[in-house]
BAVEX-28241 format. One line per 10 residues: their letters; for each residue z, x, y of N, C-alpha, C. Coordinates in steps of 0.2 Angstrom, whole numbers. Atoms other than C-alpha are relative to their C-alpha. Last residue first. Layout:
% BAVEX-28241
a	Z/X/Y/Z/X/Y/Z/X/Y; ... $
END
This chain:
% BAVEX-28241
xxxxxxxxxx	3/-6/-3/553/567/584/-1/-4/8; -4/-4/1/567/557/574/-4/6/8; -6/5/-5/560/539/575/5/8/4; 3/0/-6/542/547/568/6/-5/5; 3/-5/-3/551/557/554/-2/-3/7; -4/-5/-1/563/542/549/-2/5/3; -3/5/-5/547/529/547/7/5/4; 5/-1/-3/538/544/536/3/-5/5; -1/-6/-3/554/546/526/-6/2/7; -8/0/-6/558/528/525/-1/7/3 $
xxxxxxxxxx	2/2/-8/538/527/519/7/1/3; 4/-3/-3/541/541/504/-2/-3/9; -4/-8/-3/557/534/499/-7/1/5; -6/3/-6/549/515/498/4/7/3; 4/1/-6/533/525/487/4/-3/6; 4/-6/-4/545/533/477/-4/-2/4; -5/-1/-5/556/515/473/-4/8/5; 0/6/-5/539/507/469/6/3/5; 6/-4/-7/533/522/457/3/-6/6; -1/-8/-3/551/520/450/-5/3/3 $
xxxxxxxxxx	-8/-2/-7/550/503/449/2/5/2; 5/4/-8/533/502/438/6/0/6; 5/-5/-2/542/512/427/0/0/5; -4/-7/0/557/500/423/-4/4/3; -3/1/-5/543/488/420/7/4/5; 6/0/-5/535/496/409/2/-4/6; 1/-5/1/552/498/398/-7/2/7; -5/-1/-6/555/480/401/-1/7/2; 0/3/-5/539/476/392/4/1/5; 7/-2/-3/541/488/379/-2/-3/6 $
xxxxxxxxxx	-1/-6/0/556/481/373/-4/4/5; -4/3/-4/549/463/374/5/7/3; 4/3/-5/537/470/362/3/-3/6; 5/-4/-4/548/478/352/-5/-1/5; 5/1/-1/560/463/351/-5/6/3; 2/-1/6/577/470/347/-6/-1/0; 6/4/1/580/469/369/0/2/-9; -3/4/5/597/478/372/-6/-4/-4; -3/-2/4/590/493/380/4/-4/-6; 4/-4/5/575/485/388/6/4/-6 $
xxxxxxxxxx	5/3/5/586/474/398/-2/4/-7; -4/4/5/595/487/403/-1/-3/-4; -4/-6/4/583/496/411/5/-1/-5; 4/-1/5/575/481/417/3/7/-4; 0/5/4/591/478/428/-4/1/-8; -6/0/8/593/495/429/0/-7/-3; 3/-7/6/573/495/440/7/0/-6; 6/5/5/579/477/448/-2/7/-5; -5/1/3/597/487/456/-8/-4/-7; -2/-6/6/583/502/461/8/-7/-4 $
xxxxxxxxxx	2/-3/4/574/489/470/2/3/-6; 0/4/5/586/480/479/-5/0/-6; -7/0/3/594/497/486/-4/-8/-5; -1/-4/5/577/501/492/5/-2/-4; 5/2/5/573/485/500/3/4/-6; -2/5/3/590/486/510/-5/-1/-8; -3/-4/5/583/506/515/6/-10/-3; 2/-4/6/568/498/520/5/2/-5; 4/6/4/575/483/530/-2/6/-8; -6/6/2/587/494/539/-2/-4/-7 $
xxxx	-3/-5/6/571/507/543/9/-3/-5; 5/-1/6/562/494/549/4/4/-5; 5/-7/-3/576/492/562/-3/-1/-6; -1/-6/4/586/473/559/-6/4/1 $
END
């Protein structure tokens, strides 16, 4: 597998973990557990943009 196969696998298993939590958090009654998925959720959104940002950095130097 090319880096860039691997990344965009990663990506896909990120953004399913970010609905996961996002889900979660929607059903949760537990504010505190609420809150937790919720921060969680987040934290995957800076994770999936820093995984965009290296595909796009792996992708420019395969391209040029």
């Amino acid at each position: 597998m090319t880096i860039q196969q691997d990344l965009h696998k990663t990506l896909a298993t990120a953004k399913s973990a970010q609905g996961s939590y996002a889900q979660f958090a929607q059903s949760m009654q537990d504010q505190t557990a609420k809150q937790m998925f919720q921060q969680m959720e987040q934290d995957m959104v800076r994770h999936i943009a820093k995984l965009n940002n290296r595909l796009g950095t792996v992708q420019e130097s395969y391209s040029n």
